[in-house]
VMD Tcl script that builds the backbone (N, CA, C; Angstrom):
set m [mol new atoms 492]
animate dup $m
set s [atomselect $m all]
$s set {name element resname resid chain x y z} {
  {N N UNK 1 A -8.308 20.603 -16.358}
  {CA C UNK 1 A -7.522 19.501 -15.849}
  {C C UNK 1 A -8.095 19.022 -14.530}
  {N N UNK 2 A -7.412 17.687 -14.332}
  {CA C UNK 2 A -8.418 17.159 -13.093}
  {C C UNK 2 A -7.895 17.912 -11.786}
  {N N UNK 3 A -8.128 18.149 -10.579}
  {CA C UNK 3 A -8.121 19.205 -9.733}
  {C C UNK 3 A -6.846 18.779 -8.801}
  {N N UNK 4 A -6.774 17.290 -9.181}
  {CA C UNK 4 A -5.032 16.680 -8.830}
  {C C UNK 4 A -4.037 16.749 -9.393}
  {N N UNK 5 A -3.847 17.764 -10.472}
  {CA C UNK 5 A -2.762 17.353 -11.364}
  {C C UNK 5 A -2.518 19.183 -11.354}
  {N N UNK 6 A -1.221 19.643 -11.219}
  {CA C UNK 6 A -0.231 20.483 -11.239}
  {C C UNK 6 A -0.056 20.601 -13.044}
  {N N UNK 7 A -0.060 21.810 -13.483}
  {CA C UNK 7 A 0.414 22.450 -14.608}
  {C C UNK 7 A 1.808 23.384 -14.635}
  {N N UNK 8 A 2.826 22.857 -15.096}
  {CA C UNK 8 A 4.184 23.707 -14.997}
  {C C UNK 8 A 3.714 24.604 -16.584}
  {N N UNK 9 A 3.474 25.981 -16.162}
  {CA C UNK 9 A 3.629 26.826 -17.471}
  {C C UNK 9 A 4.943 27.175 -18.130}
  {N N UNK 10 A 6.145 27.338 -17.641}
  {CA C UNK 10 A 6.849 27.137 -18.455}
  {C C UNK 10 A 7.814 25.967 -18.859}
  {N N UNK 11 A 7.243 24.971 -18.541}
  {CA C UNK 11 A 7.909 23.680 -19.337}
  {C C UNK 11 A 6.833 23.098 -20.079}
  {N N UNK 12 A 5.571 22.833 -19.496}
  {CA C UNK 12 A 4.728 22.630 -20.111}
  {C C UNK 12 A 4.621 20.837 -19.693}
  {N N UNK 13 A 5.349 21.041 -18.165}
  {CA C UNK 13 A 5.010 19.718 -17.244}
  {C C UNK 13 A 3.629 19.395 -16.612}
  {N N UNK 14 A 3.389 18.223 -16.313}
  {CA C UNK 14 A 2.085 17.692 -15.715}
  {C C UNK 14 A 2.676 17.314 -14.849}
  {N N UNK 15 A 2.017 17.121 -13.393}
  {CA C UNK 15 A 2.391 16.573 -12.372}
  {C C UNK 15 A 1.403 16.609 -11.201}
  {N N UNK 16 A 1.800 15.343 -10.311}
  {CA C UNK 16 A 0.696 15.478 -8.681}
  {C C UNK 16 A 2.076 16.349 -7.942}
  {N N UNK 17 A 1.374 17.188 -7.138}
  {CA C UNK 17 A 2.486 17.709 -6.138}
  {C C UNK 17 A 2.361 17.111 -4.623}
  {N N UNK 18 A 3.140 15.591 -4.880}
  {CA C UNK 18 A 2.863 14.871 -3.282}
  {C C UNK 18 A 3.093 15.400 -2.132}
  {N N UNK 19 A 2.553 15.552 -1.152}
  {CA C UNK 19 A 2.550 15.728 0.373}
  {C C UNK 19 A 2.695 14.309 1.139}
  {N N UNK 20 A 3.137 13.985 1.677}
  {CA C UNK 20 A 3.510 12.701 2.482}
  {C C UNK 20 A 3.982 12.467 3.605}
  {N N UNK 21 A 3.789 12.183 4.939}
  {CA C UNK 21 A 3.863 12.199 6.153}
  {C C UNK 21 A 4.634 10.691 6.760}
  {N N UNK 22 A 5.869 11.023 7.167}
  {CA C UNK 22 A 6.437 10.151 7.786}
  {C C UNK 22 A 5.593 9.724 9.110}
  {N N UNK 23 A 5.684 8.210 9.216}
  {CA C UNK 23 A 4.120 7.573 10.295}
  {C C UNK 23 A 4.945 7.180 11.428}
  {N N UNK 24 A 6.201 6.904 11.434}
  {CA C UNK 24 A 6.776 6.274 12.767}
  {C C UNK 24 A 8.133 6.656 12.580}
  {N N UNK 25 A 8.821 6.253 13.465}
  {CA C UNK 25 A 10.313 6.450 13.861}
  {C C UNK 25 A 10.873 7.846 14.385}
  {N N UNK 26 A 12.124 7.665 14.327}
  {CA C UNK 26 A 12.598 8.971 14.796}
  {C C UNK 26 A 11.966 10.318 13.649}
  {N N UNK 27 A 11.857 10.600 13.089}
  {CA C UNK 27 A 11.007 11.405 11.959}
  {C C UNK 27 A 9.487 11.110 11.911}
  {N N UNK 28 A 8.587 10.626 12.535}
  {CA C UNK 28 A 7.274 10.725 12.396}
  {C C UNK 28 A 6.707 11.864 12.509}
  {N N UNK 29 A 5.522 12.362 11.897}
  {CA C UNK 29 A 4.862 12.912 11.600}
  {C C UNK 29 A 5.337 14.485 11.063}
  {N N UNK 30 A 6.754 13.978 10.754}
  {CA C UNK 30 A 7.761 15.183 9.580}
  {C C UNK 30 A 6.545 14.910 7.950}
  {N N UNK 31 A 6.822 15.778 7.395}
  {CA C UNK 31 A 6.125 15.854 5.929}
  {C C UNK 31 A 7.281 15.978 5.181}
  {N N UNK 32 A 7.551 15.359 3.922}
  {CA C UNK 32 A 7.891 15.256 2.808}
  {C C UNK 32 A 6.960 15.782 1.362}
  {N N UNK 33 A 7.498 16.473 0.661}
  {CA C UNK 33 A 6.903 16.784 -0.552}
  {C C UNK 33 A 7.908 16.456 -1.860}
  {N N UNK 34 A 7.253 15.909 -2.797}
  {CA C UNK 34 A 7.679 15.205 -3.680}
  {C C UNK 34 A 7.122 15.485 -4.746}
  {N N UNK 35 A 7.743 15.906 -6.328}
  {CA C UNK 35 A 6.421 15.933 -7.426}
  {C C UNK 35 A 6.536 14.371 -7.771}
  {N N UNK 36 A 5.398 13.913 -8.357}
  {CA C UNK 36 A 5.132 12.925 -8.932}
  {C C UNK 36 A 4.694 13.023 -10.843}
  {N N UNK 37 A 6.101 13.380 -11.641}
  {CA C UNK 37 A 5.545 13.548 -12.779}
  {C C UNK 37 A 5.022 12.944 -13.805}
  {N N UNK 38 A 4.037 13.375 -14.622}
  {CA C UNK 38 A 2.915 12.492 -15.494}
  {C C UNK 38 A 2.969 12.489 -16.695}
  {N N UNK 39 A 3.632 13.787 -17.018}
  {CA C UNK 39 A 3.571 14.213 -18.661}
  {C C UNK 39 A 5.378 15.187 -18.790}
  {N N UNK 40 A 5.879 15.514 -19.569}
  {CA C UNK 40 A 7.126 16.350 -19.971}
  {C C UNK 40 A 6.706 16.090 -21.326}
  {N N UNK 41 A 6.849 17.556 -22.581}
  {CA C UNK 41 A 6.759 17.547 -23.889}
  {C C UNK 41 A 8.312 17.415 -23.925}
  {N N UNK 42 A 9.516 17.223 -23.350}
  {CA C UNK 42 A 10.638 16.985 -23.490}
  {C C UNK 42 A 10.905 15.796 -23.625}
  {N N UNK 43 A 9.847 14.807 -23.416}
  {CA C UNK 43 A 9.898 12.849 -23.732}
  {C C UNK 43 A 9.807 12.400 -22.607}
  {N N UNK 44 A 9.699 10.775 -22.471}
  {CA C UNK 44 A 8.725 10.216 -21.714}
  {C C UNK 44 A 9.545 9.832 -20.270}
  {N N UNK 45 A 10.533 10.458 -20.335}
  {CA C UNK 45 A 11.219 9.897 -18.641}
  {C C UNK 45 A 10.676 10.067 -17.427}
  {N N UNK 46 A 10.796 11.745 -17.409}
  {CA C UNK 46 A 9.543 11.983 -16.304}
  {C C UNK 46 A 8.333 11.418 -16.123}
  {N N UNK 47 A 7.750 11.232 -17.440}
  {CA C UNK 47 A 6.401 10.323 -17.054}
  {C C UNK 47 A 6.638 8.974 -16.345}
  {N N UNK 48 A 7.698 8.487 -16.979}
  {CA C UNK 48 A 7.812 6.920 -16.927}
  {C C UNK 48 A 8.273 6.791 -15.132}
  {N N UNK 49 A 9.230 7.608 -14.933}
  {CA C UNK 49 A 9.512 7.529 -13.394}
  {C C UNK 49 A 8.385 7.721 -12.706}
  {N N UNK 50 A 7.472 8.894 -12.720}
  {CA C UNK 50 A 6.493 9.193 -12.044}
  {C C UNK 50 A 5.042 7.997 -12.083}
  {N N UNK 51 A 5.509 6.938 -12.998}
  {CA C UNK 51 A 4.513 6.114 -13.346}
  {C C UNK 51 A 4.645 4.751 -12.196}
  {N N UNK 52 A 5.877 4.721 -12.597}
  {CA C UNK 52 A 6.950 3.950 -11.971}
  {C C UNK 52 A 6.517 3.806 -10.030}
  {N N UNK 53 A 6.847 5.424 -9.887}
  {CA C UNK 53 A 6.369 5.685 -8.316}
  {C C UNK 53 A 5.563 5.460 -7.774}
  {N N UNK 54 A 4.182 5.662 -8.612}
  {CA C UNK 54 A 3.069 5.422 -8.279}
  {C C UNK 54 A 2.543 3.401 -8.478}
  {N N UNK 55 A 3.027 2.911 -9.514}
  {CA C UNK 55 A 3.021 1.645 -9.192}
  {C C UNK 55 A 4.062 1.242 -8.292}
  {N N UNK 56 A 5.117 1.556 -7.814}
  {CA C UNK 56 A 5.417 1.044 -6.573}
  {C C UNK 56 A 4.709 1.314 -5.146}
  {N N UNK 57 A 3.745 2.518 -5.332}
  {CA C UNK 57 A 3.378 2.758 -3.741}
  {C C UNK 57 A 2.173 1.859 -3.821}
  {N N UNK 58 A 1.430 1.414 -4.833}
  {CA C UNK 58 A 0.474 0.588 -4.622}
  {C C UNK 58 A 0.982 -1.131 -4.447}
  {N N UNK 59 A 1.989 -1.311 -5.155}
  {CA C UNK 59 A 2.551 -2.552 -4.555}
  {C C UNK 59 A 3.196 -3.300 -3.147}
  {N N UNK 60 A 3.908 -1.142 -2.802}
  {CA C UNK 60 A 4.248 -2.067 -1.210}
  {C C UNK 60 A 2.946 -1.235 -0.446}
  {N N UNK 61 A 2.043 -0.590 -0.853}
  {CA C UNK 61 A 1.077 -0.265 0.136}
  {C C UNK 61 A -0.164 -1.710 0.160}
  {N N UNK 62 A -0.533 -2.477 -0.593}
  {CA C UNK 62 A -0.984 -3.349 -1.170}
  {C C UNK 62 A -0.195 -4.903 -1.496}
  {N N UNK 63 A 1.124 -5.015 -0.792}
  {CA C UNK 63 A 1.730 -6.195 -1.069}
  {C C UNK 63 A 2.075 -6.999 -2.095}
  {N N UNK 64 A 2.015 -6.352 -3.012}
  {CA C UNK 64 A 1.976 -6.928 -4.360}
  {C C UNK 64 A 3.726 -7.019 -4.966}
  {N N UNK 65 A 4.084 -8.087 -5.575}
  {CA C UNK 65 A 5.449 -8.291 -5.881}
  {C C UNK 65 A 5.113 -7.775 -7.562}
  {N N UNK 66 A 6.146 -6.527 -7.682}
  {CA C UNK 66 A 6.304 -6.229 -9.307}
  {C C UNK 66 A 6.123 -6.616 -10.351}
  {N N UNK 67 A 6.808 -8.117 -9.901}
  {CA C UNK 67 A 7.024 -9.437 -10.845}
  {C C UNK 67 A 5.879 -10.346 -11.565}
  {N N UNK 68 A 4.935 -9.676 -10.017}
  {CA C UNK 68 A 2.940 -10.583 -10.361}
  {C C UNK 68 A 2.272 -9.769 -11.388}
  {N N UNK 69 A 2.502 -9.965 -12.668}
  {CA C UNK 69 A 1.327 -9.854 -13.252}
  {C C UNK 69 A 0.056 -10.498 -14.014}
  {N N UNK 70 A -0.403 -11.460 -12.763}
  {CA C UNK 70 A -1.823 -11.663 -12.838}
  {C C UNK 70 A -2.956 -10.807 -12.623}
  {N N UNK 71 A -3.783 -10.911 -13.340}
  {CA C UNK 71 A -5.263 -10.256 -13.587}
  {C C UNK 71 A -5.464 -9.760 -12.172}
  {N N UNK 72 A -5.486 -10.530 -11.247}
  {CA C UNK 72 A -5.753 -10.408 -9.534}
  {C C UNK 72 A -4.891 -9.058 -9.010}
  {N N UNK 73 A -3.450 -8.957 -9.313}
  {CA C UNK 73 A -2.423 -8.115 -9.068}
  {C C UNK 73 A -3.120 -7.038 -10.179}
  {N N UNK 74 A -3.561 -7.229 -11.261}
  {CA C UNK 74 A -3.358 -5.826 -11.871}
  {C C UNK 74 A -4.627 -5.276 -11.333}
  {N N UNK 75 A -5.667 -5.869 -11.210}
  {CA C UNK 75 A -6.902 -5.211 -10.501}
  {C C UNK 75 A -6.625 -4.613 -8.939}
  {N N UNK 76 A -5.874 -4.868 -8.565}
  {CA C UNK 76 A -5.562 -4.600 -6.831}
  {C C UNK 76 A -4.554 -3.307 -7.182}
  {N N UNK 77 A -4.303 -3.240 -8.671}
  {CA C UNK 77 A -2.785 -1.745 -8.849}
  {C C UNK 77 A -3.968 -0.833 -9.280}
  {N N UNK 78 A -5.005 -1.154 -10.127}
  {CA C UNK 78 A -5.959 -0.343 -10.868}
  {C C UNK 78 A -6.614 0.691 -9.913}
  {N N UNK 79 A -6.834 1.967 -10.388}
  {CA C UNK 79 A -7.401 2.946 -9.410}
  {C C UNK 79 A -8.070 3.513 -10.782}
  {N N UNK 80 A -9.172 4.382 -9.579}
  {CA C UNK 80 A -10.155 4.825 -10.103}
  {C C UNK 80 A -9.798 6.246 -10.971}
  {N N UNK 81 A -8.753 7.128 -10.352}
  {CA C UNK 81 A -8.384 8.156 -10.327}
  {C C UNK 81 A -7.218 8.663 -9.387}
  {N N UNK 82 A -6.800 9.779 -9.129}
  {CA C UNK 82 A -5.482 9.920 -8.274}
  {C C UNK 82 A -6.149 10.343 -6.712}
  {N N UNK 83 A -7.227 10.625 -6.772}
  {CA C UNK 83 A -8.089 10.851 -5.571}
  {C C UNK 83 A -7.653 9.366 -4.385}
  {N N UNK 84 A -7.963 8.017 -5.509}
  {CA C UNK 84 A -7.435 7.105 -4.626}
  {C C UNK 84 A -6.589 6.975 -4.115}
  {N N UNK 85 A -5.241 7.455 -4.419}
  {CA C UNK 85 A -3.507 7.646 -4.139}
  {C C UNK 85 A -4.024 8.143 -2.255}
  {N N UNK 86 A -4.595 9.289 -1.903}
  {CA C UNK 86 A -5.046 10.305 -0.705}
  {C C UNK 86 A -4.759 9.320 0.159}
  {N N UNK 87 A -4.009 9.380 1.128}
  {CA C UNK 87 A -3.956 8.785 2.809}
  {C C UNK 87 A -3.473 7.308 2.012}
  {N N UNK 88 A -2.768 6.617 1.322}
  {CA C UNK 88 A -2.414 5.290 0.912}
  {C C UNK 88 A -1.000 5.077 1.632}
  {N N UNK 89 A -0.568 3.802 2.622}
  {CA C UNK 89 A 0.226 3.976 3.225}
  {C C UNK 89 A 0.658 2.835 2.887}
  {N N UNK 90 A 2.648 3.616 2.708}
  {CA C UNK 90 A 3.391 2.449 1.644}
  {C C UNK 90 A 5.218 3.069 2.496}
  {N N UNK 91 A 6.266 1.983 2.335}
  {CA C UNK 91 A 7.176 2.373 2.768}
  {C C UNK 91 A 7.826 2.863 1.719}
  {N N UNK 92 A 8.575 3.929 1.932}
  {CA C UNK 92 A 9.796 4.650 0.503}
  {C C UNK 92 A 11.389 4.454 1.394}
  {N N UNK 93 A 11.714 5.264 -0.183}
  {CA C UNK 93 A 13.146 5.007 0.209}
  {C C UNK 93 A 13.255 6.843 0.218}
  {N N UNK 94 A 13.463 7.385 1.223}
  {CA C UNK 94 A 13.856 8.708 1.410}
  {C C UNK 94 A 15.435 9.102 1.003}
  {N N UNK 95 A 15.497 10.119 0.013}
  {CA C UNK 95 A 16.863 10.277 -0.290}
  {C C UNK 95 A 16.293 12.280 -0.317}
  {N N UNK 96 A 18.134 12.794 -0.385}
  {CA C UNK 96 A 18.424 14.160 0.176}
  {C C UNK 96 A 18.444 14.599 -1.648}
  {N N UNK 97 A 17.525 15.999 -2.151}
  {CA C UNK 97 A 17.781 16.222 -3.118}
  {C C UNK 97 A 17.512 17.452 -3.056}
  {N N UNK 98 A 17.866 18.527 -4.207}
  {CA C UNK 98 A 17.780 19.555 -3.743}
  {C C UNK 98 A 16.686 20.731 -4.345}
  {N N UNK 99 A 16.188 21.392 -3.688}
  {CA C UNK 99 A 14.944 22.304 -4.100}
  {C C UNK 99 A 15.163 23.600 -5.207}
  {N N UNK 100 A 14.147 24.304 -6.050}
  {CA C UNK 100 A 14.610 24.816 -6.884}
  {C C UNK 100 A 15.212 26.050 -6.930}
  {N N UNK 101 A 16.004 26.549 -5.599}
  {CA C UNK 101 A 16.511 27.147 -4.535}
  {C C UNK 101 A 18.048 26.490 -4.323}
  {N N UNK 102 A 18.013 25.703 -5.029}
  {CA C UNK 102 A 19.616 24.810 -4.764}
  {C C UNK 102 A 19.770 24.241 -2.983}
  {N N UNK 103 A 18.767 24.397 -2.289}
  {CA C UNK 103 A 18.784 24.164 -1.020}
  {C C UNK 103 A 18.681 22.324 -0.497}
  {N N UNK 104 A 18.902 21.577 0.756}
  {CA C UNK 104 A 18.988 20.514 0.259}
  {C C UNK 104 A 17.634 20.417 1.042}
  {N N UNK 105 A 16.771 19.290 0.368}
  {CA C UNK 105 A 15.436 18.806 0.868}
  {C C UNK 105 A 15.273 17.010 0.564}
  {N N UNK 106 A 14.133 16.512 1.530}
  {CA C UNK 106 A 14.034 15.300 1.606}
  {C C UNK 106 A 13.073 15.154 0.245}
  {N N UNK 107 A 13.567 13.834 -0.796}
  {CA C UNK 107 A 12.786 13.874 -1.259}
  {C C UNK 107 A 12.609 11.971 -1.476}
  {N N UNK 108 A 11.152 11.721 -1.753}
  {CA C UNK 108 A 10.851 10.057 -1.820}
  {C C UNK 108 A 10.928 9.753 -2.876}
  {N N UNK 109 A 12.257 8.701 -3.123}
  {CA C UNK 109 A 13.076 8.384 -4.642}
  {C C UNK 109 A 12.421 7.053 -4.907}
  {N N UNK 110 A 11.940 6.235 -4.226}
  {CA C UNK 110 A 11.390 4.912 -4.444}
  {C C UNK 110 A 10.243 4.459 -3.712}
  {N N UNK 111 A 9.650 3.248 -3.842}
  {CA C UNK 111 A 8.722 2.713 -2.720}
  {C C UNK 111 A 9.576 1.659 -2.750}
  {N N UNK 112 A 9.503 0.958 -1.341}
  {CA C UNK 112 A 10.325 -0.351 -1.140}
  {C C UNK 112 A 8.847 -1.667 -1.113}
  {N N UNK 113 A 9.259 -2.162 -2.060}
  {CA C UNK 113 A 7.832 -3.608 -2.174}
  {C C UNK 113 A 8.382 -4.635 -1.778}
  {N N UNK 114 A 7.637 -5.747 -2.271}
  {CA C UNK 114 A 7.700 -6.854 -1.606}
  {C C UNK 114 A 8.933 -7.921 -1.985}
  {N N UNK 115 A 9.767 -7.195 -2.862}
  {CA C UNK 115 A 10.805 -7.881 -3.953}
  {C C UNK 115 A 11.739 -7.232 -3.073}
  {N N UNK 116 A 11.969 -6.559 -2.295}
  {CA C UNK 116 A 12.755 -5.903 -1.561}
  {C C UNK 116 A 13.099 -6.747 0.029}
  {N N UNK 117 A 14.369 -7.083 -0.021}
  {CA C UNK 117 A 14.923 -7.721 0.906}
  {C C UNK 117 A 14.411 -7.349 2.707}
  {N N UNK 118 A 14.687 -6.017 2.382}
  {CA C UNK 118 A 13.717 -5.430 4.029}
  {C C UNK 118 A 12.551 -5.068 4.080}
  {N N UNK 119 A 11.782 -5.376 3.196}
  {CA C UNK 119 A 10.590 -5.119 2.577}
  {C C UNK 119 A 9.933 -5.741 4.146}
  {N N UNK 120 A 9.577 -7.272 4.424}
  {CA C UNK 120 A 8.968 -7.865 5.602}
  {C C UNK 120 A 9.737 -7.267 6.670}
  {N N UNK 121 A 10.477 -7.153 7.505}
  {CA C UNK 121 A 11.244 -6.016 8.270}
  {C C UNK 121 A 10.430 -5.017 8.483}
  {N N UNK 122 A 10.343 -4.071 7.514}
  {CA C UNK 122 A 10.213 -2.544 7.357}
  {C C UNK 122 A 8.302 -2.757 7.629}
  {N N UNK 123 A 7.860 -3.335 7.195}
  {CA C UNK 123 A 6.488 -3.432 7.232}
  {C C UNK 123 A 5.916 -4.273 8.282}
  {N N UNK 124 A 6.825 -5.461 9.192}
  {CA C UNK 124 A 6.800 -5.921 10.279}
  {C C UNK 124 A 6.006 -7.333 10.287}
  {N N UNK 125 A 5.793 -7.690 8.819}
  {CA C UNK 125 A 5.608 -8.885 9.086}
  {C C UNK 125 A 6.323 -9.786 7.875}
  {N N UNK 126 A 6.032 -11.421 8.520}
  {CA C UNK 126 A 6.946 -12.136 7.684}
  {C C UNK 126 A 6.344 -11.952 6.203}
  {N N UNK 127 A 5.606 -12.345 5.324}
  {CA C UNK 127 A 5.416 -12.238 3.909}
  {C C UNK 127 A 3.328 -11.386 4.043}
  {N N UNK 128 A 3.601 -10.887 3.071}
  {CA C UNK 128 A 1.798 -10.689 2.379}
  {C C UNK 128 A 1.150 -11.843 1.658}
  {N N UNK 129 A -0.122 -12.279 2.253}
  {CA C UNK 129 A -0.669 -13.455 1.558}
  {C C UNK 129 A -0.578 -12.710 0.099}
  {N N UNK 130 A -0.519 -14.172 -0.963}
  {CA C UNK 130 A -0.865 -13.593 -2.237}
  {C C UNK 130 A -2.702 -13.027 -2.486}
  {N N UNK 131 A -3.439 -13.411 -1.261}
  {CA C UNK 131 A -4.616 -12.767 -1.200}
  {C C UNK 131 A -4.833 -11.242 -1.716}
  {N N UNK 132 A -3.656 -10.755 -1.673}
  {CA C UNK 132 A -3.689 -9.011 -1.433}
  {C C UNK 132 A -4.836 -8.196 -0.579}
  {N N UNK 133 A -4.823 -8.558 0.881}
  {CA C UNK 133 A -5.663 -7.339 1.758}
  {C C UNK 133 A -5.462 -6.417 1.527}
  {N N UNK 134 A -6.358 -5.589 2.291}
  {CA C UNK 134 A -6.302 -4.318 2.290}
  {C C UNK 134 A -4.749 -3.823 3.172}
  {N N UNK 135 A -4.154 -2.329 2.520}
  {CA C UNK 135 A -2.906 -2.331 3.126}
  {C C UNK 135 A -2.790 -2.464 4.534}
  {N N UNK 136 A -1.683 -3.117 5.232}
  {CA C UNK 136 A -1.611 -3.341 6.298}
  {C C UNK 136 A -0.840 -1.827 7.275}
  {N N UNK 137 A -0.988 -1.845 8.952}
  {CA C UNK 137 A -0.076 -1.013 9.251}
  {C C UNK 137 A 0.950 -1.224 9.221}
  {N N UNK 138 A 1.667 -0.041 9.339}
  {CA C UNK 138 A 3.220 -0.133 9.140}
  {C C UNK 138 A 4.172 0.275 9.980}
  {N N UNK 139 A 5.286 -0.629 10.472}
  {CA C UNK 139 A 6.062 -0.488 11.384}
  {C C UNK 139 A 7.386 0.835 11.100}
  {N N UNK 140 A 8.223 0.668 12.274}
  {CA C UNK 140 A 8.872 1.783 11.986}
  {C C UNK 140 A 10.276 1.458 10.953}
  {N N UNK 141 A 10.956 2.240 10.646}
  {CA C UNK 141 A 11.850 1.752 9.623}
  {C C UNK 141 A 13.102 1.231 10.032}
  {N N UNK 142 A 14.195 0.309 9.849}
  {CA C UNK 142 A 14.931 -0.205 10.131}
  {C C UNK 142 A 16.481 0.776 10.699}
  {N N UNK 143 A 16.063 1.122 8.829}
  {CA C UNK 143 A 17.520 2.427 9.859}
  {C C UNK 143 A 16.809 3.732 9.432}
  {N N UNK 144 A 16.824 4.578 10.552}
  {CA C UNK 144 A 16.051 5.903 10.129}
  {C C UNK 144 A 16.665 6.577 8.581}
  {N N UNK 145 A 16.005 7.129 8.118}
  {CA C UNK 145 A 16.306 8.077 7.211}
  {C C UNK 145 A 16.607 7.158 5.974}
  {N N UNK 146 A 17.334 5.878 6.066}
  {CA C UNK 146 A 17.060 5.055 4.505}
  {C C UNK 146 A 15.805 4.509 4.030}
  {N N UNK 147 A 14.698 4.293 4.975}
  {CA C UNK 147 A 13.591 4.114 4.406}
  {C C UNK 147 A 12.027 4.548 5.707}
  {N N UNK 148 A 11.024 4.569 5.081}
  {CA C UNK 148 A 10.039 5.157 6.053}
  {C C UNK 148 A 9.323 4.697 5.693}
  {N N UNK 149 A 7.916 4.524 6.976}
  {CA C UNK 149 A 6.351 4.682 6.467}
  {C C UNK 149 A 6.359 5.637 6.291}
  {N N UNK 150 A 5.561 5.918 5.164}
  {CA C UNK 150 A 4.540 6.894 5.258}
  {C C UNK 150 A 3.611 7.427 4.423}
  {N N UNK 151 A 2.972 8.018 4.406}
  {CA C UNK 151 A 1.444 8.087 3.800}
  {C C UNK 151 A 1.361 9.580 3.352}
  {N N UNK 152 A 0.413 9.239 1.967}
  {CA C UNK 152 A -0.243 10.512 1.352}
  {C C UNK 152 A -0.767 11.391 2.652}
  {N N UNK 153 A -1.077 12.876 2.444}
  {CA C UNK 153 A -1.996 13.087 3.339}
  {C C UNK 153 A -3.554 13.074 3.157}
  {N N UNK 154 A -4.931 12.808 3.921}
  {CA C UNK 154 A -5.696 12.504 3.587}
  {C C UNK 154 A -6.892 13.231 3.376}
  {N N UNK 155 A -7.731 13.208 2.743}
  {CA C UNK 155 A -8.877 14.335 2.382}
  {C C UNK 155 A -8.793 14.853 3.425}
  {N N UNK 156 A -9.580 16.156 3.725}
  {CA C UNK 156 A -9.831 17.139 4.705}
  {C C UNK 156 A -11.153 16.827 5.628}
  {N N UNK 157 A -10.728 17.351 6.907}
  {CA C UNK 157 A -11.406 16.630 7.705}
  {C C UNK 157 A -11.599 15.587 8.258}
  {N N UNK 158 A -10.479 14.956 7.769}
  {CA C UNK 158 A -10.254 13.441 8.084}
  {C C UNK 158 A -9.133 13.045 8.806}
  {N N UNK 159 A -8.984 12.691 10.208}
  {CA C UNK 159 A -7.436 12.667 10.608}
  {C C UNK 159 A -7.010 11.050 10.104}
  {N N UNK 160 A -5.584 11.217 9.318}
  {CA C UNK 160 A -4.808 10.391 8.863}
  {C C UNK 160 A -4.683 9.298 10.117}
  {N N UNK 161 A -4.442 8.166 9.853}
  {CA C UNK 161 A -4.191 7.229 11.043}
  {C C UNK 161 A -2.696 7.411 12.047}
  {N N UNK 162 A -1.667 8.679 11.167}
  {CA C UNK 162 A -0.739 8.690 12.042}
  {C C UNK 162 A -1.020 10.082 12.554}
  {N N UNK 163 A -1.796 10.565 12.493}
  {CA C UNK 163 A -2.625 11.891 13.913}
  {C C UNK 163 A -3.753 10.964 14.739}
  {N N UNK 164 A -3.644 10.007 14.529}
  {CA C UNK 164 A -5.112 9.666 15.863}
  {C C UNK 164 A -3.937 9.247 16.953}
}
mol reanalyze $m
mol bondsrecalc $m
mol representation Tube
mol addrep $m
């Protein structure tokens, strides 16, 4: 299997096991961990959410509205592999869920994009050209703890832009 993807042996789940670093606000440079699931032989929900997640972090990391699907938008969602996901900085929606410990932990239930009302707010500027640049930085979040920057963590050896 590829060297990004998590094997659950007894369910017989696929998954990325996200690491993610809150970039600003009262919670910066807190970490969040999140699975991101790919496969369940129990049917396709888990996949579909975990599919779901990952096209939202490239839409609000990348500006892209859900709704665009032109050739331009789907080439700007397209990745090479999950290697690309590493250090990609996108705002979520942080919600309280609990670990397999019954304990309570932060976990990232959504990405907030550009279809999202605080979407320009949260990211600090008025709209994303339909150009799609490269992702922009990201401001701090409106109300702490309902939504955040923040970013994969990034290959090794490399300090993330919210450690410089």
């Amino acid at each position: 299997m590829d060297g990004w993807l998590r094997h659950a042996g007894s369910t017989g789940a696929v998954y990325l096991n996200g690491e993610f670093v809150v970039l600003e606000g009262q919670y910066a440079k807190r970490k969040i961990f999140t699975l991101i699931g790919l496969h369940s032989p129990k049917g396709p929900d888990w996949a579909n959410m975990g599919r779901s997640l990952i096209r939202g972090m490239l839409n609000s990391a990348r500006g892209i509205s859900d709704k665009d699907v032109s050739p331009q938008a789907q080439a700007v969602r397209r990745i090479g592999g999950f290697a690309d996901l590493d250090g990609i900085e996108f705002v979520a929606r942080i919600d309280i869920g609990t670990d397999t410990n019954g304990e309570a932990k932060n976990e990232i239930r959504a990405a907030v994009t550009p279809d999202h009302k605080q979407y320009a707010a949260l990211m600090g500027a008025a709209a994303m050209p339909a150009s799609y640049p490269p992702p922009p930085a990201v401001a701090a979040p409106a109300a702490p703890g309902a939504a955040a920057a923040v970013s994969t963590a990034g290959p090794a050896g490399v300090r993330p832009s919210w450690a410089r």
